[in-house]
N, C-alpha and C positions, 0 to 999 in steps of 0.2 A: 708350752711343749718344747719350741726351740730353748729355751732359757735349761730347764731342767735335763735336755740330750747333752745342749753344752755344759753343764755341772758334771755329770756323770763321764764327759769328755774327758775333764779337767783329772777327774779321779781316775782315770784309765791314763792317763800319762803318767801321772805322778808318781803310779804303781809299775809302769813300766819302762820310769826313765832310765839311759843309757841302756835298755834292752830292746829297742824297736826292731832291729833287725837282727841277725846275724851276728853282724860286724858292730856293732849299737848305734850308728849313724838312725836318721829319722828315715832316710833309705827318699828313692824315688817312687815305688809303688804308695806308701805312705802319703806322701806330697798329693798324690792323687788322689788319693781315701779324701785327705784334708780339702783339697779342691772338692770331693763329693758334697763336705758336710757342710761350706759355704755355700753350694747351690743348693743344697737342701734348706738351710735356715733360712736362705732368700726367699724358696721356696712359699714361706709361712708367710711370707707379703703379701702373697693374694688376696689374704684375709677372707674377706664375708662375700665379696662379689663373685659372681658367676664365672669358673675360668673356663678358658677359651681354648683357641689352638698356642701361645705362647708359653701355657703351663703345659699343656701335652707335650710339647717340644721341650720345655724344659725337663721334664719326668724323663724323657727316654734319652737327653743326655746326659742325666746325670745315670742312670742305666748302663750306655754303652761307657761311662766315663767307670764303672763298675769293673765291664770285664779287662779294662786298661788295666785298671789296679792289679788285678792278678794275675794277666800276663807278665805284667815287669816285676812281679815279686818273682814269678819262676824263672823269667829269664835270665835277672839279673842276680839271683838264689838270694834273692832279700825278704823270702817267705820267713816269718815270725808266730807265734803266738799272741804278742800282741796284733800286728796285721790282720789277724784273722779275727782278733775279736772288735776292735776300728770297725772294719771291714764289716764286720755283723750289725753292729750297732750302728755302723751310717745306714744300713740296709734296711733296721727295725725305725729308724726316725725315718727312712725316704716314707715308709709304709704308713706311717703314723702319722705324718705331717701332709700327706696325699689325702689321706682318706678327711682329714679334719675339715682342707680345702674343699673337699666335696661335700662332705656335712654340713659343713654349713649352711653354707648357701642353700643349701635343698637340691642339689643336681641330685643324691644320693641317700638313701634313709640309714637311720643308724644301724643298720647292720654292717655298714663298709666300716663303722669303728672298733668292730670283731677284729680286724685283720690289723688293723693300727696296734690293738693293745697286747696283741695276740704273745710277742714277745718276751714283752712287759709280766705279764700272766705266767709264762713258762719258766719264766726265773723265779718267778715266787714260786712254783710248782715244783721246781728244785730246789730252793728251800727248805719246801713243807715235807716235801715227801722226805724217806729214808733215805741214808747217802746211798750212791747210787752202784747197783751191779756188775756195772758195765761200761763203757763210754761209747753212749749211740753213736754208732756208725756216721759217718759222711753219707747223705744220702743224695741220690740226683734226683730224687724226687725234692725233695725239699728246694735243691735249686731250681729246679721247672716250674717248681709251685709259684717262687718268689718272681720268676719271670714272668710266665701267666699273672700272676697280682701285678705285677707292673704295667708289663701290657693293660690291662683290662683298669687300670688306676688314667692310663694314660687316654685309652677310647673312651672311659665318660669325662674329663675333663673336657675330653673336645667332641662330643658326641657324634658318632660317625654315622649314628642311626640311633633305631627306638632297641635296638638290642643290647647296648652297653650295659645294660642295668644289670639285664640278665648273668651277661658277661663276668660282671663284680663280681654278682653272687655264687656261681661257681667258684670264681678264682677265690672268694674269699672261703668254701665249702673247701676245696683242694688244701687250700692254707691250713686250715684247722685238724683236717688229716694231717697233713704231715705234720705238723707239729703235736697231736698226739702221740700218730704212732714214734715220733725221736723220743717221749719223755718216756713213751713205755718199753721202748727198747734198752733206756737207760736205768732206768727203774724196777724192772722184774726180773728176779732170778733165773740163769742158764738153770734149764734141767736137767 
């Protein structure tokens, strides 16, 4: 999974080199993203044992190392196109590389691999369908979703109780709303 986020890494640079930013520097918010996507593929070291509380603490700093990212791209006005799609894509591998850590080992059944591929999915979904109506909205649902699924990625890593499971399955229920209702806001005709 790491191997194939970093390919597709590779190809997201290459499509937007000298346009990172603004000014086309690789920018400071970026640096950050890039620091994300190293603690994420670190991430995938846990492998097959049971994680603990050092992966929960890992997950929600790479989390808060999240809302860094786009604080300094507004502040510093180094918000991009590319940034935003980094930014997505370290978001869709934190998710994907969380939920695998969990599968495996069996802390969590494979349903928490719903939320892992959920992205993955929606892009072929854009694909398949007709090009699209509209361009879905910015939603704050979708960002409370991916919070909520972090949160609740991070409480069964370290299990805080017998409710984390629970916990998943919501956030991962929440997750697949919102990423429905974006393809169908992107995808159906205004009337």
């Amino acid at each position: 999974a790491a191997a194939l986020g970093g390919a597709s890494l590779l190809g997201l640079l290459g499509i937007h080199r000298g346009r990172f930013t603004p000014r086309g520097g690789f920018g400071a918010a970026n640096s950050v993203t890039l620091l994300r996507l190293a603690l994420i593929v670190g991430l995938s070291s846990f492998g097959v044992s049971p994680p603990g509380p050092v992966a929960a603490m890992w997950v929600l700093l790479i989390f808060m190392l999240d809302g860094l990212d786009g604080w300094l791209a507004r502040r510093l006005s180094q918000a991009s196109a590319f940034g935003a799609q980094f930014d997505m894509e370290c978001d869709a591998l934190l998710v994907f590389i969380s939920a695998l850590v969990l599968y495996l080992p069996g802390r969590l059944g494979a349903f928490i691999l719903v939320s892992g591929l959920l992205r993955y999915v929606y892009g072929i979904g854009l694909l398949v369908w007709p090009e699209p109506t509209r361009e879905a909205p910015r939603s704050s649902l979708g960002r409370n979703a991916f919070g909520v699924m972090v949160l609740s990625l991070a409480a069964s890593m370290w299990p805080v109780g017998a409710w984390h499971e629970e916990l998943a399955i919501a956030a991962t229920a929440l997750l697949v709303y919102s990423f429905a209702r974006s393809l169908y806001a992107s995808r159906v005709p205004v009337a």
